[in-house]
C-alpha positions as CSV (number, residue, x, y, z in Angstrom):
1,X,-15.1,-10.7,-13.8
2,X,-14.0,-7.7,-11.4
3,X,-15.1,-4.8,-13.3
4,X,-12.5,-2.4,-14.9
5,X,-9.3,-2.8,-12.5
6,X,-6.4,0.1,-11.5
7,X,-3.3,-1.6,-9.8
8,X,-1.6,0.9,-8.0
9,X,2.3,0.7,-7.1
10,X,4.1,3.3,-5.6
11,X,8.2,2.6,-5.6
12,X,11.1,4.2,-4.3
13,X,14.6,2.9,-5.8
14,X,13.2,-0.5,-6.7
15,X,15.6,-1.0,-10.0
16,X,16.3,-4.9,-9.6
17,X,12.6,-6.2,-9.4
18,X,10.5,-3.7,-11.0
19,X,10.1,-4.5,-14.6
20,X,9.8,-8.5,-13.4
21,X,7.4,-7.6,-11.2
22,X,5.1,-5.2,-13.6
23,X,5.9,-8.0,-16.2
24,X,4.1,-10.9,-13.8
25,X,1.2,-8.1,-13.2
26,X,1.0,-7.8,-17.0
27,X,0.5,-11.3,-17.5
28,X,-1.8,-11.9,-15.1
29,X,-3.9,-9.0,-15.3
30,X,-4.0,-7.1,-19.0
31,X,-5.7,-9.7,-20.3
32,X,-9.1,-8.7,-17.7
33,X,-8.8,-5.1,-19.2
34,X,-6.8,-3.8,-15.7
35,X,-4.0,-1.2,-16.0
36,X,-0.9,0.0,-13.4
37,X,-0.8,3.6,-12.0
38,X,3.3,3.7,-11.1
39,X,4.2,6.4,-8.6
40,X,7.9,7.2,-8.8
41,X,9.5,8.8,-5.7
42,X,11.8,10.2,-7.5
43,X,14.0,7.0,-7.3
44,X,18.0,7.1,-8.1
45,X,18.8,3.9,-8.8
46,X,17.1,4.1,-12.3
47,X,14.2,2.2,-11.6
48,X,12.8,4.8,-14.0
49,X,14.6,4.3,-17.2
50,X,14.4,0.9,-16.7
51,X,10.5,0.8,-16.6
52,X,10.6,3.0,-20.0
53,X,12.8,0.4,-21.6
54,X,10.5,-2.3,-21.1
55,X,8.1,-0.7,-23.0
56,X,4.6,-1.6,-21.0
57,X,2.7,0.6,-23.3
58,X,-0.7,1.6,-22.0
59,X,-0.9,-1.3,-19.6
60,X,1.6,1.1,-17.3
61,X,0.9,4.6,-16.4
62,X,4.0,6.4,-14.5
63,X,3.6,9.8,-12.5
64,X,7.3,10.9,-11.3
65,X,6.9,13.1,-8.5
66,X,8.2,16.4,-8.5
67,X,10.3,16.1,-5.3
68,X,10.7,12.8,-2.7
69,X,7.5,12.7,-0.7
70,X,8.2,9.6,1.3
71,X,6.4,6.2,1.1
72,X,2.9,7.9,3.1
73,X,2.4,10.9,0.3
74,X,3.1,8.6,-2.9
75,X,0.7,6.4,-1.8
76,X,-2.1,9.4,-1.0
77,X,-1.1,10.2,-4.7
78,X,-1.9,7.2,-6.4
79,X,-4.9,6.7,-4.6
80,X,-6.4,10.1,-5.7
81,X,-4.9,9.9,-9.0
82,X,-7.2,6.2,-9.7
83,X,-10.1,7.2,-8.0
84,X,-11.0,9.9,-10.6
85,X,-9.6,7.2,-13.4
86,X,-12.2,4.9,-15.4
87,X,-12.1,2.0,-13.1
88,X,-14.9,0.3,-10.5
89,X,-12.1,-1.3,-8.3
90,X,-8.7,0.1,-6.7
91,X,-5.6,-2.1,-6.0
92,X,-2.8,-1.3,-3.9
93,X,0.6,-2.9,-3.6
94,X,4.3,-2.1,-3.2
95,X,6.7,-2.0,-5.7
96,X,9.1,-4.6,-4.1
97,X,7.2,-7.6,-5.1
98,X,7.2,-9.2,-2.1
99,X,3.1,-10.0,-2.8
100,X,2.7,-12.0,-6.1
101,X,0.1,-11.5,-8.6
102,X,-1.6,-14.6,-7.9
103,X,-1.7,-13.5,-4.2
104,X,-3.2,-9.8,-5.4
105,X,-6.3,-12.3,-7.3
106,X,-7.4,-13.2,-4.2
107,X,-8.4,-10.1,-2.9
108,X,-10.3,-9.6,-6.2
109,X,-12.1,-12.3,-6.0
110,X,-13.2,-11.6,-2.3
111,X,-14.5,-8.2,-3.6
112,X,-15.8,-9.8,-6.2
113,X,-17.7,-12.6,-4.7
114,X,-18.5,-11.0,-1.2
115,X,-20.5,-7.8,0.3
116,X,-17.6,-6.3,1.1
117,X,-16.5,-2.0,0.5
118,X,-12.3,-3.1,1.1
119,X,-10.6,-5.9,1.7
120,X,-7.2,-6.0,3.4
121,X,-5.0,-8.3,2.5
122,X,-3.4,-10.0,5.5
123,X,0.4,-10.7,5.2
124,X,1.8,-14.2,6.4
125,X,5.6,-15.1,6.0
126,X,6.8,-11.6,6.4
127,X,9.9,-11.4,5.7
128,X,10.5,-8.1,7.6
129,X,13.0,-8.1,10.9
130,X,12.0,-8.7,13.8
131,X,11.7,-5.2,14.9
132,X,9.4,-4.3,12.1
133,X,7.0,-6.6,12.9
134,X,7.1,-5.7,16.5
135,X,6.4,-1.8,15.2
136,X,3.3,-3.4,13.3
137,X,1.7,-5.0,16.5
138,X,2.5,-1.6,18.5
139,X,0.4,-0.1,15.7
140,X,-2.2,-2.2,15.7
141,X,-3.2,-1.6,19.1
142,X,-2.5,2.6,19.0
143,X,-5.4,2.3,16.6
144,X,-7.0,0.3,19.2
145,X,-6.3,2.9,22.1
146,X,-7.2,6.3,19.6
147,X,-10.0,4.5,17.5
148,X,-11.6,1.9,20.1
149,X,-12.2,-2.3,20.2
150,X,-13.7,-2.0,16.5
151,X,-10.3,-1.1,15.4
152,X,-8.8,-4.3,16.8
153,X,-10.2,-6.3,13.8
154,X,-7.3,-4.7,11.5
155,X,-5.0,-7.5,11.3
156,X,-2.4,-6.8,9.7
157,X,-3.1,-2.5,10.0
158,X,-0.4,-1.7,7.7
159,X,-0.8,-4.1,5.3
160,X,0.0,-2.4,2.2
161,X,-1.9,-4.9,0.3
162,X,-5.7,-3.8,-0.3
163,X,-8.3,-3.8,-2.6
164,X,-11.6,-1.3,-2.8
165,X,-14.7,-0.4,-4.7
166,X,-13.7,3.5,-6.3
167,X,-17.3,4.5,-4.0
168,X,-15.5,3.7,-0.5
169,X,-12.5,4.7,-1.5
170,X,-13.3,8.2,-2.5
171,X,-15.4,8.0,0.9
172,X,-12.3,6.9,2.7
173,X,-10.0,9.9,1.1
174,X,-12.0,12.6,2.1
175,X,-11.2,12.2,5.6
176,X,-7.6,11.8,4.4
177,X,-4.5,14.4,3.9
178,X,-2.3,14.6,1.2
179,X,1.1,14.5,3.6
180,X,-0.2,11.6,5.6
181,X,2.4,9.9,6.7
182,X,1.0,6.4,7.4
183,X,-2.0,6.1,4.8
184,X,-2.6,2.3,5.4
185,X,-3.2,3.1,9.1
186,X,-5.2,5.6,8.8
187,X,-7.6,4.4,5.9
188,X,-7.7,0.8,8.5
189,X,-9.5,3.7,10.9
190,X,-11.7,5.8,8.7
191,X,-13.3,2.8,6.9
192,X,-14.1,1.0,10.6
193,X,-15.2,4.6,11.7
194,X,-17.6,4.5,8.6
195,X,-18.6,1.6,9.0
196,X,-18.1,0.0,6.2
197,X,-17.8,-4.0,5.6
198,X,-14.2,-5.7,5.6
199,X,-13.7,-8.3,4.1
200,X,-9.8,-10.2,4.5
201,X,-7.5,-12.4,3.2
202,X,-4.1,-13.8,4.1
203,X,-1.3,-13.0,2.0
204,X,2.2,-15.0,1.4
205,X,4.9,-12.9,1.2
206,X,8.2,-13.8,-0.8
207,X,11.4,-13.2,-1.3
208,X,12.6,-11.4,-4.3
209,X,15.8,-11.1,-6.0
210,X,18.7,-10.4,-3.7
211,X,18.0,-9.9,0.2
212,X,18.0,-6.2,0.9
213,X,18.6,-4.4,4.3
214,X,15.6,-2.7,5.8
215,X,14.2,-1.4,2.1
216,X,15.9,1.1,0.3
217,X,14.0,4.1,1.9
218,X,15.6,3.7,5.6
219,X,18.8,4.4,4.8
220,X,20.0,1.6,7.2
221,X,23.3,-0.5,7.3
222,X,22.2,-3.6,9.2
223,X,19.3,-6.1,8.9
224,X,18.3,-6.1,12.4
225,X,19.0,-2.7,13.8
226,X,16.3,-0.2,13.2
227,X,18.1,3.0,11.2
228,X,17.9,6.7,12.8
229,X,16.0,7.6,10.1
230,X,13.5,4.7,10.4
231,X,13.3,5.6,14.9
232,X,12.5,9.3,14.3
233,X,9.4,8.1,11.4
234,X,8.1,6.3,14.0
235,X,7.9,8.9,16.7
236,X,6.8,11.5,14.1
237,X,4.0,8.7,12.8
238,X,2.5,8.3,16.3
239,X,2.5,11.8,16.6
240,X,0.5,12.4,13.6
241,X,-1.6,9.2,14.2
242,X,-3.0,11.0,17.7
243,X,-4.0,14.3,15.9
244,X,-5.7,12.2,12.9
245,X,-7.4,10.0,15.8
246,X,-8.7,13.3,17.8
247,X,-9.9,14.4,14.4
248,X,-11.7,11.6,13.3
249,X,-13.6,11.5,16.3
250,X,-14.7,15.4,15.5
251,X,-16.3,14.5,12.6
């Protein structure tokens, strides 16, 4: 129905829902031949072992980095790591299973059913704090300001949750690096830049398991107060979203 499918889920210390979640993707999706490219960043809460244990077989490939990348990188990684697998269609979705399998079918069936290149899966619900979704709309409109009006037609810019043919997305990573440190930003501004059609779908987020602070990769103590760690990303990120905006236009 959706030609040969790759799934790909980078995860970072994602021990309680992991093996749930890649259990619901199995179930859903094994069946329509599609497989699940796991990056590990190098997680220490043994999200690892317990993916081994559970035994997915070939439906689960896991690459463990070598060192802790950071969110940005892992994702560069699986993307480059399915775009030279045996597959016509990319999927892209974080380990935290906050998006549901079901959810995930409906971008397929957008690509599948529209002339689309990506689609970009629009999340609704969020169950982020309020500052994080505040840090989402600021993004959305710095691609506006580096990238131009086009740009405002990225939703949701980070949206984690996407879908591409392998063709635009091996045309979208050649303009990308492998240290980029907001990928989902960035690949919102090279495929409007190329051009390419868009299609979108709204998303439901949910909660899963026990309610976490921030995500694991923040470091943070409180629900509602943005973390050190989580401020300085941000200034870094803008800083590196400028120099890939001035670049994109040299090209």
């Amino acid at each position: 129905m959706y030609g040969r499918v790759t799934i790909c889920v980078p995860v970072f210390n994602e021990s309680l829902v992991i093996v749930d979640y890649l259990r619901e993707l199995e179930n859903v999706f094994r069946n329509l031949g599609a497989r699940v490219v796991l990056i590990d960043d190098c997680s220490t809460d043994g999200t690892l072992p317990r993916i081994q244990e559970a035994n997915f077989g070939e439906f689960v490939t896991v690459i463990r980095n070598s060192t802790n990348q950071g969110h940005g990188p892992s994702v560069i990684t699986a993307l480059v790591t399915t775009s030279r697998a045996d597959c016509e269609v990319i999927v892209t979705v974080d380990g935290d299973a906050e998006i549901s399998a079901l959810e995930i079918q409906k971008l397929l069936e957008t690509l599948n059913t529209e002339c689309v290149h990506v689609v970009e899966g629009h999340r609704r619900q969020r169950l982020d704090p309020t500052f994080r979704k505040v840090v989402s709309l600021v993004a959305r409109i710095l691609i506006v300001v580096i990238g131009g009006r086009v740009m405002w037609s990225a939703k949701d810019a980070n949206s984690p949750v996407r879908a591409y043919k392998r063709d635009a997305l091996n045309q979208i990573l050649s303009h990308l690096h492998a240290d980029s440190m907001t990928p989902n930003l960035l690949i919102s501004m090279v495929a409007r830049k190329l051009g390419m059609q868009i299609g979108y779908v709204d998303v439901n987020c949910r909660k899963v398991g026990t309610e976490r602070v921030q995500g694991t990769t923040w470091m943070a103590r409180f629900r509602n107060i943005p973390s050190r760690r989580f401020l300085q990303f941000c200034l870094s990120a803008t800083v590196d979203l400028f120099r890939f905006g001035r670049d994109l236009r040299r090209h």
